[in-house]
N, C-alpha and C positions, 0 to 999 in steps of 0.2 A: 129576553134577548135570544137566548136558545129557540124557541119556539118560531120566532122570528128568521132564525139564521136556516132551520129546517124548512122551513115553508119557502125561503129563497131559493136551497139545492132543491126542493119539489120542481120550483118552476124552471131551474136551468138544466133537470133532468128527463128523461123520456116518460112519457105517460101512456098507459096501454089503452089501444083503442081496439075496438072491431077489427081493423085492417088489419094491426098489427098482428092478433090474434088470429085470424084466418090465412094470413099469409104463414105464421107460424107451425101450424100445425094441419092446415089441408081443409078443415070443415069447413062448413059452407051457414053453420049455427052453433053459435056461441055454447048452446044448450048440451051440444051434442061432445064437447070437447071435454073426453074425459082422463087426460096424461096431458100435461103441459112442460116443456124446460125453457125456462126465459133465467138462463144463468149469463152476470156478466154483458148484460144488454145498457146497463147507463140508466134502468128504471127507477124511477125516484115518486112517482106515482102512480098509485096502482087501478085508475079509471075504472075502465067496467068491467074491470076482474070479477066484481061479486055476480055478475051476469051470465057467467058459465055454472049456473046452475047443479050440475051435474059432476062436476070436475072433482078426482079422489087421489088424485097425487100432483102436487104442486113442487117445482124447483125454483125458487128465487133468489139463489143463493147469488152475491159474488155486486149487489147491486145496490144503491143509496136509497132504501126504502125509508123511512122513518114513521111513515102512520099505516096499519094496518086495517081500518075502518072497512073497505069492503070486502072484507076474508069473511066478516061476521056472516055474512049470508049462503054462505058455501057450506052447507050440510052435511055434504056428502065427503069432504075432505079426510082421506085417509092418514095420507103421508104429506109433509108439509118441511121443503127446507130451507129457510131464512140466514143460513150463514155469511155472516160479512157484508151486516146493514147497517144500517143505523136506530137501529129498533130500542127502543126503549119500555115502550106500554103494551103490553100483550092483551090488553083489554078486551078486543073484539073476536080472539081465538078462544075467547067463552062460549059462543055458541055455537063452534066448531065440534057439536058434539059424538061425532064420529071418530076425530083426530085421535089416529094410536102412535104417530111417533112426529115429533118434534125439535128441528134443531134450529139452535138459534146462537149458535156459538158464534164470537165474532160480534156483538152487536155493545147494546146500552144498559143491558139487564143490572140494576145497582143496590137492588135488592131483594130479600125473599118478600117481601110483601107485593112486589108487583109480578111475583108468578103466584100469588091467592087467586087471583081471575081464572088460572086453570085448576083446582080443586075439582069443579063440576065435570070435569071428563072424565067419567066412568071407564071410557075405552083407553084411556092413554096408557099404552106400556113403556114408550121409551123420550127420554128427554135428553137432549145435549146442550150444554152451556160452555162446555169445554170441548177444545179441539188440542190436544197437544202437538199432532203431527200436523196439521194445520199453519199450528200457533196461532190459536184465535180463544178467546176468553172474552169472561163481560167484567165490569168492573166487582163484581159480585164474588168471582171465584178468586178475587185478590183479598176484598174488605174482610170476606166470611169465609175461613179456611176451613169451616166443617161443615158449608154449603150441602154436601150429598147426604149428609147425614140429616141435618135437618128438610132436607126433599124425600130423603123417604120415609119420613114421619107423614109429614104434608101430604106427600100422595103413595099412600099404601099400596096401590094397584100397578106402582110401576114392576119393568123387569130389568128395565137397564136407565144407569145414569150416565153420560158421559162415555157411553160406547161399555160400561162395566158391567154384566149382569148380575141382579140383584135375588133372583129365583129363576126357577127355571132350572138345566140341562146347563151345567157347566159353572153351578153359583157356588157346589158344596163347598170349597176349598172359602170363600167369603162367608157362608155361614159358620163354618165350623171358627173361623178367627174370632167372629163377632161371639158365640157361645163362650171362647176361651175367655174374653176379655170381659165376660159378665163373671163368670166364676170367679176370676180373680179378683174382679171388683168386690165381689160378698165375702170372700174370703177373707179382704180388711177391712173389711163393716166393726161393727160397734161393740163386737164381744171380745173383744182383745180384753180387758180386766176378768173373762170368766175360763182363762185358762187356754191352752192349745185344743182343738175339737181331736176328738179320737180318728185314727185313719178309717177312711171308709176303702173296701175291697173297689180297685181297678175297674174303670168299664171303657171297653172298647170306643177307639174314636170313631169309629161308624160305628152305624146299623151292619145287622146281620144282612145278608146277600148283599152287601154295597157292591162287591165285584165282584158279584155273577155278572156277566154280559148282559144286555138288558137290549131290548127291541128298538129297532130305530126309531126315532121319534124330531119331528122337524119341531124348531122354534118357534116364537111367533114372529122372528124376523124372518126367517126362513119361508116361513109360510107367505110374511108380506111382498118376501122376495119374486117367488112363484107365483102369486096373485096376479103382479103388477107384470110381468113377462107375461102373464096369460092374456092380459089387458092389451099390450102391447101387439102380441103376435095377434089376437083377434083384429086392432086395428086397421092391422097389415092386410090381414084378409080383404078387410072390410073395402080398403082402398086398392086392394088388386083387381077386386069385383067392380070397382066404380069404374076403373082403367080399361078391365075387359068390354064395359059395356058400351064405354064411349067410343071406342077403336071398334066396335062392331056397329055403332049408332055412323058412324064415318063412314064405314066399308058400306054399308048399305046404303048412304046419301050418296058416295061416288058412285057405285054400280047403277043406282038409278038412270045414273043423268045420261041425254044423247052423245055428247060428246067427251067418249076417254080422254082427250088431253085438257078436260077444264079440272080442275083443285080447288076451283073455287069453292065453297060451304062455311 
């Protein structure tokens, strides 16, 4: 019945075609489109999304998605955001194997077994499932209340869960909690009948140089940030150059013709 009720909001939702996409974003081939935002459009099906070949940052947040099937063909897919769908199977973001950050807060996610599909992303460093400021969750960060902990088991290579960072440039204060809370764990381990252990001499809770100043160093959010601005402003170029050419492709049809007061072309 579910399956049934989804496939009805598919069809009384918007489905992305060619048109939609080239009126969207200026290209003239699907290929060539590489930044899309289709936030809050009423899309409920996703047509020939997997047709833009090339495309490495996707926003789809805000829309009644429910089946993901042609994302699978999107390779090149960097950043990808699904907030506030109705997303349930993340199945076909398996061979999205460029995908480094991922949100999907807001959707049907109801258990850790159906984010096993993403394990093979080598690249993934960031996942959301939770939006607090948002207020958007999946029914997963309710049932499994140790949900991040058992994700960073599952996927070791992340850096951040839920907007948290997990390594990386601003994680020590999270490492050093999780260190404390292993010590204490051993510390009531199983020799409690062989006596109290002798104190051992104090060790510093950092490493030596923790606060010498240390060289700047961007993120890899940061970096994906920069990327995708680079991507953007290239764009930009790219369509000022189309704009200059045509406005010179015009000035030289008019100047051609005999007579200055025709506009006709």
């Amino acid at each position: 019945e579910e399956e049934e009720e989804e496939e009805e909001e598919e069809e009384e939702g918007v489905r992305i075609t060619p048109q939609l996409l080239k009126a969207s974003t200026g290209e003239f081939a699907l290929e060539s489109i590489l930044l899309l935002r289709l936030r809050g459009r009423g899309i409920a099906h996703l047509g020939c999304l997997g047709d833009c070949a090339n495309l490495e940052w996707l926003d789809l947040s805000g829309n009644a998605i429910a089946q993901l099937g042609p994302l699978a063909s999107l390779k090149s897919l960097t950043v990808l955001n699904l907030a506030r769908n109705r997303v349930a199977s993340l199945e076909p973001l398996g061979s999205c194997q460029n995908l480094q950050s991922l949100n999907v807060a807001g959707n049907r996610v109801s258990s850790l077994q159906q984010l096993r599909c993403l394990t093979g992303l080598r690249r993934l460093e960031s996942l959301r499932l939770r939006d607090p400021l948002a207020r958007l969750a999946n029914p997963l960060c309710v049932t499994a209340p140790a949900y991040r902990a058992a994700l960073a088991d599952m996927f070791p290579g992340l850096k951040a869960i839920d907007g948290e960072r997990l390594s990386g440039r601003g994680s020590e204060f999270y490492q050093l909690c999780r260190d404390l809370d292993s010590s204490l764990g051993r510390g009531g381990g199983g020799n409690a009948g062989a006596g109290p252990e002798a104190p051992r001499a104090a060790q510093p809770w950092v490493e030596a140089g923790f606060w010498e100043p240390r060289p700047p160093r961007r993120s890899s959010i940061m970096e994906e940030a920069y990327k995708q601005f680079g991507e953007v402003l290239q764009e930009c170029r790219e369509l000022s150059r189309r704009a200059d050419d045509t406005i010179a492709q015009a000035e030289r049809a008019l100047s051609s013709r005999p007579d200055p007061n025709s506009f006709v072309f």
